[in-house]
C-alpha positions in Angstrom: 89.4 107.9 100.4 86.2 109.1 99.8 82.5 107.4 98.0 81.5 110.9 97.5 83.9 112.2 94.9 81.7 111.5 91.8 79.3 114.7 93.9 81.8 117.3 93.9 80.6 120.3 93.2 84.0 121.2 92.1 86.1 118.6 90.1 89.7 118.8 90.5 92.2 118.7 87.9 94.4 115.4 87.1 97.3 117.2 88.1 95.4 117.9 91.2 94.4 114.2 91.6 98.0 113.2 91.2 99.4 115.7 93.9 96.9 114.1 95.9 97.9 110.8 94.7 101.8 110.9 94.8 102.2 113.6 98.7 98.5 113.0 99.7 98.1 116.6 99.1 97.0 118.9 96.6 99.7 121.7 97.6 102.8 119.6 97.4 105.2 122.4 99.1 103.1 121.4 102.6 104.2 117.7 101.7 107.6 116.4 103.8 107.9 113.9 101.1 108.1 116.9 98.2 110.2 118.6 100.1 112.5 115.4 100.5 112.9 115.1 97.2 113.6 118.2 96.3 116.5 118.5 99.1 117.8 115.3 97.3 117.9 117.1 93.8 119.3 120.0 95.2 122.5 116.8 97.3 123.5 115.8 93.8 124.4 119.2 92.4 126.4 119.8 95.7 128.5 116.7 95.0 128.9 117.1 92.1 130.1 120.1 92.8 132.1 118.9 95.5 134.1 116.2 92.7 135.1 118.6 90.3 135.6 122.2 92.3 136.4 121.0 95.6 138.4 116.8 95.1 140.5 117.7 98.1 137.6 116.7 100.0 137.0 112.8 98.8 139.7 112.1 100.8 137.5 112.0 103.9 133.8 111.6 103.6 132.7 111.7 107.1 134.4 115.6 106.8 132.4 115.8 103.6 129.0 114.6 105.5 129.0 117.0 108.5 129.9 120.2 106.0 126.7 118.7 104.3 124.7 118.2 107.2 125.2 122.1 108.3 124.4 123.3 105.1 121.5 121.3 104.6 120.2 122.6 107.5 120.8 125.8 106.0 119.2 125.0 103.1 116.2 124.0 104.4 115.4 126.3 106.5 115.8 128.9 103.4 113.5 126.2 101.9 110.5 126.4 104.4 110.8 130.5 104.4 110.2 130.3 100.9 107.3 128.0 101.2 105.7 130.5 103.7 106.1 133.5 102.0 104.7 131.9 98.9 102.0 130.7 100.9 101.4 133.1 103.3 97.8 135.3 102.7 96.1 137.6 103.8 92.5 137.2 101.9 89.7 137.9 104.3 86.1 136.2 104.3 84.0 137.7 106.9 81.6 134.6 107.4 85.0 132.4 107.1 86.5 134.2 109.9 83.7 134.3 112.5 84.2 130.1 112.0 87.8 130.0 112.1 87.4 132.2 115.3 84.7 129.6 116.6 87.6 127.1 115.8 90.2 128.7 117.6 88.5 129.2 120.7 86.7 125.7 121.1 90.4 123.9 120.4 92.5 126.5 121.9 94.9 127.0 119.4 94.3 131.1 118.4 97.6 132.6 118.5 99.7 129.4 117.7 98.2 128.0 114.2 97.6 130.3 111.3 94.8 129.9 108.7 96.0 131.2 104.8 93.3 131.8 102.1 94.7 130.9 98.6 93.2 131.9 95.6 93.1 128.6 93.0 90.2 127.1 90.9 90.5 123.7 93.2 88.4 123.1 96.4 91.0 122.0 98.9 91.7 122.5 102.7 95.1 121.2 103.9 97.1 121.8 107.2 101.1 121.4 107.9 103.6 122.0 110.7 107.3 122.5 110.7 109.7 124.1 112.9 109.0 128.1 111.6 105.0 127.4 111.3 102.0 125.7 111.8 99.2 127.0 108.9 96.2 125.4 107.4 95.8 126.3 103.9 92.1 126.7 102.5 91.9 127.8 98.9 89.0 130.5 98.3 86.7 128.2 96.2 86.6 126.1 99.1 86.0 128.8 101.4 82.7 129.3 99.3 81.5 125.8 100.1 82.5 126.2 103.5 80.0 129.0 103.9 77.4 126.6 102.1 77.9 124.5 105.0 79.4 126.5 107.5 78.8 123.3 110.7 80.2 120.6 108.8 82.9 123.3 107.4 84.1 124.0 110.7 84.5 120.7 111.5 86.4 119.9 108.9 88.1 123.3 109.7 88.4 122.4 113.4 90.0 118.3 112.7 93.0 120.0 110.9 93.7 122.0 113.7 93.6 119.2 116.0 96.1 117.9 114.0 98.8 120.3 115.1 101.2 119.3 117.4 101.6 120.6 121.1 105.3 121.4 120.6 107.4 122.3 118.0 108.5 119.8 115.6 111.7 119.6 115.0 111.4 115.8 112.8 110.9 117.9 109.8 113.8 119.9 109.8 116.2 116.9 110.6 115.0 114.6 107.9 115.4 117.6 104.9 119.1 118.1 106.4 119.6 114.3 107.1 118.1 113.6 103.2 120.5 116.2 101.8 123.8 115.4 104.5 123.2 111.4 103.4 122.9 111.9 100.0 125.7 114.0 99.6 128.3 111.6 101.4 126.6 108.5 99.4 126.9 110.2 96.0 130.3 111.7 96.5 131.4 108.2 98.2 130.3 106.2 95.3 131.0 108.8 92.5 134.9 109.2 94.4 135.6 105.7 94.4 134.7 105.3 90.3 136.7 108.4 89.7 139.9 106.7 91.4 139.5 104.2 88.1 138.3 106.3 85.5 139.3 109.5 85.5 142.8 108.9 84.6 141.4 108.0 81.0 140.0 111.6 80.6 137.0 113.8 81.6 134.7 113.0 78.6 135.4 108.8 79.9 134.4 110.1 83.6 131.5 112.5 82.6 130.2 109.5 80.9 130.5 107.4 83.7 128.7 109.5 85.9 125.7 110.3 83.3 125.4 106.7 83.2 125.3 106.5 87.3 123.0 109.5 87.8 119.8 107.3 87.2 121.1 104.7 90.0 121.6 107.2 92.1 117.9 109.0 91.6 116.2 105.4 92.2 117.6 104.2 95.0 116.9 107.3 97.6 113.5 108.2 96.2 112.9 104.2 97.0 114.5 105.1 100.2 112.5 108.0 100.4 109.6 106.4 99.8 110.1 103.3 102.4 110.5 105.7 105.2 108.1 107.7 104.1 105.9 104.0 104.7 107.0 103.1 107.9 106.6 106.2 109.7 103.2 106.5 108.9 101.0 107.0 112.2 97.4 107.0 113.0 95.9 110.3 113.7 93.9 110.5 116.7 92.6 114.0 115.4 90.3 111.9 113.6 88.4 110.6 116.9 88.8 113.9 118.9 87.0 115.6 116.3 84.4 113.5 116.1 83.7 113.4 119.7 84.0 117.4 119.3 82.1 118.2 116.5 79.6 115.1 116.8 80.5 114.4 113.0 83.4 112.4 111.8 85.9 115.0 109.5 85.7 112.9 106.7 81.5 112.9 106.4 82.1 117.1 107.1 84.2 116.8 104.3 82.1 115.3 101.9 79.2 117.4 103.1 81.2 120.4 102.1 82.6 119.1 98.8 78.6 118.0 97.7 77.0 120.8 99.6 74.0 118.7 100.8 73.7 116.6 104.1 74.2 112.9 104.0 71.7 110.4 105.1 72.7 107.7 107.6 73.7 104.7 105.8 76.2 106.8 103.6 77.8 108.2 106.5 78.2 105.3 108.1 79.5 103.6 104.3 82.2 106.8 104.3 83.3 106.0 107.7 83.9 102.3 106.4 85.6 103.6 103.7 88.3 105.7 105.7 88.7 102.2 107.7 89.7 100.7 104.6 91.8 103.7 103.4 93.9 103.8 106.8 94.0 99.6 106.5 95.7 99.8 103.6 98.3 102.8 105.4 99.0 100.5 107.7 99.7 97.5 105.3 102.0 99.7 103.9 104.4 100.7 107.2 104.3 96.8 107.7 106.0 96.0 104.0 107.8 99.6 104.5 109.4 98.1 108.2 109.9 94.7 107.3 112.0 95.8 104.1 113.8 98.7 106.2 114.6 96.0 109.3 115.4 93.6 106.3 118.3 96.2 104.5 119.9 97.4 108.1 120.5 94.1 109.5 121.7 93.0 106.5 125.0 95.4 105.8 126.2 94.7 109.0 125.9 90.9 108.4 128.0 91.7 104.7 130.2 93.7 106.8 131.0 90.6 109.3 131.5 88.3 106.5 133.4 90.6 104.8 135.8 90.4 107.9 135.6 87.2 108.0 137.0 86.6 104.5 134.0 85.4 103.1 133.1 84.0 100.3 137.0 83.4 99.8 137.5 81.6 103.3 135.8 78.7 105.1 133.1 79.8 107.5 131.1 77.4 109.9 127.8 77.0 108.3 125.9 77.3 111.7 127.7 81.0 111.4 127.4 81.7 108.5 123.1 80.4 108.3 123.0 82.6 111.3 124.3 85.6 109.8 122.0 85.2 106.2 119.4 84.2 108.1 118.5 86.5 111.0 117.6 89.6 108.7 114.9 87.1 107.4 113.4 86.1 110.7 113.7 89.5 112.4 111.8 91.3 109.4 109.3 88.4 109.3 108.3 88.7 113.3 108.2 92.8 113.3 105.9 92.2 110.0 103.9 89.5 112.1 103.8 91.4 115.6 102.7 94.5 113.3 99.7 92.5 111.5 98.4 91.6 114.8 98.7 95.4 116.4 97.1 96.6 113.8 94.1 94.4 113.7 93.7 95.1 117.1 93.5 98.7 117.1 91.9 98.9 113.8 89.1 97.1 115.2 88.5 99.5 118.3 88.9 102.5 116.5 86.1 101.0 113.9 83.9 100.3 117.0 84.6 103.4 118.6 83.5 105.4 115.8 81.0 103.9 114.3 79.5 101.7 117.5 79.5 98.5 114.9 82.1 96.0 113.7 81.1 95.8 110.3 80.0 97.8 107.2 76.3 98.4 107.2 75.9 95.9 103.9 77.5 93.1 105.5 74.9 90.8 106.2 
């Protein structure tokens, strides 16, 4: 996101980079989309332990999906106390907490968000919320730049705890026990219905079978994964209450700290542009990541129709049957249209808003 990464004063790691890259984080445990996936590992060794331990149960998979559901809420909430206790510190700076203080009591969020010192050789500062805690993680080489810069530090500081929410989330619980519920039922569905052919012609015939399914069934959810993961992108307006708090947009704090000099006016305003472009391409993104989701859901219930209606076997009406192919089409292609245009729209006030121009300062 940022033109100021070649002026670190700390250079990150690749694998750092493609943390960053893949959960846009460097700790990928604070990530919703890492812990996703690893739910989803975590579904396919549950069915398959459900078809071979426990086959009384493919005879109904809606009973198989809610004794899924409950234990992947059980699951994940073992999950997130894991994350916390492995996260958790209590590594003291005392110029770092007279600013966090300072933080706390300008926001108003002491008592309610945590702040955890890490020790690790990579200058990073990320924040995340779920339903058993709200923390922003700082790792202690960052805390040293921070101190370098302590007033763009605590702005930086201060935007991630903006970004907490007022109330508890409880989204983030529901999609890691929805992800592994799904999953579960899907896999056992589609592994069950194979197994009613093949598995009278012997294990090794079925284990084969389902070695040779296994990398289907890893594509198709992280791709799921990964849509949703597009399409519920949102815009943060932590960015523009910072700003108006701290005088300084987080994103120039941050490469102030990273650098450890001031920047002068033309390259503040040329990162500014840059986050512009950054969140354009976000929402680009959720358009594609909508359009293909709308796309897929209106489409199984038009197969589903057919299907009833005997098709391709039987005569349909072709104004029924263009209807029924066709709607998925037009529906994705005005929420991808009606998107374009929002987005525009409220890209170009938030540009205005925080930079008092519409255009890049080498735009002539």
């Amino acid at each position: 996101m940022s033109i100021q990464e070649d002026k670190r004063v700390i250079k990150p790691s690749k694998m750092s980079e493609r943390y960053a890259r893949w959960f846009g984080t460097r700790v990928p445990s604070t990530s919703l989309m890492f812990r996703c996936v690893v739910i989803f590992f975590l579904s396919i060794l549950w069915s398959l332990a459900i078809i071979f331990l426990f086959p009384l149960l493919l005879a109904n998979i809606m009973i198989v999906f809610l004794i899924s559901l409950a234990l992947g809420f059980a699951i994940y909430i073992l999950f997130l106390s894991l994350i916390r206790s492995r996260l958790q510190s209590t590594i003291v700076y005392q110029g770092f907490t007279e600013i966090v203080e300072s933080c706390h009591e300008r926001i108003g969020s002491y008592g309610t968000v945590e702040v955890w010192i890490r020790p690790s050789n990579e200058a990073y500062i990320t924040s995340t919320y779920n339903l058993l805690f709200e923390a922003v993680i700082v790792s202690d080489k960052m805390v040293e730049l921070i101190l370098a810069m302590p007033q763009s530090g605590e702005a930086m500081l201060g935007y991630h705890l903006l970004r907490m929410p007022k109330s508890k989330p409880v989204f983030d619980i529901l999609a890691g026990a929805l992800t592994f519920g799904v999953s579960s039922a899907l896999i056992v569905y589609f592994l069950g219905s194979l197994s009613t052919f093949y598995y009278p012609y012997g294990y090794l015939t079925y284990a084969l079978l389902i070695g040779g399914a296994l990398p289907i069934l890893f594509i198709i959810p992280v791709g799921a994964l990964l849509a949703l993961r597009g399409a519920f992108w949102t815009h943060e307006s932590a960015f523009e209450r910072a700003q108006g708090m701290y005088k300084t947009h987080p994103q120039v704090a941050k490469d102030e700290v990273l650098s450890s000099r001031k920047l002068d006016e033309d390259t503040e305003k040329a990162t500014v542009w840059m986050v512009k472009q950054w969140e354009t391409g976000k929402r680009s993104g959720r358009r594609s990541s909508v359009s293909i989701l709308t796309l897929l859901c209106t489409f199984m219930p038009s197969f589903y129709i057919l299907s009833l209606m005997g098709w391709p076997y039987g005569y349909l009406p072709p104004n029924i049957l263009f209807f029924l192919i066709g709607y998925p089409f037009v529906l994705a292609i005005v929420f991808f249209i009606v998107l374009r245009t929002w987005d525009k729209k409220c890209m170009g006030e938030l540009y205005y808003e925080t930079t008092q121009a519409h255009e890049p300062v080498w735009v002539d």
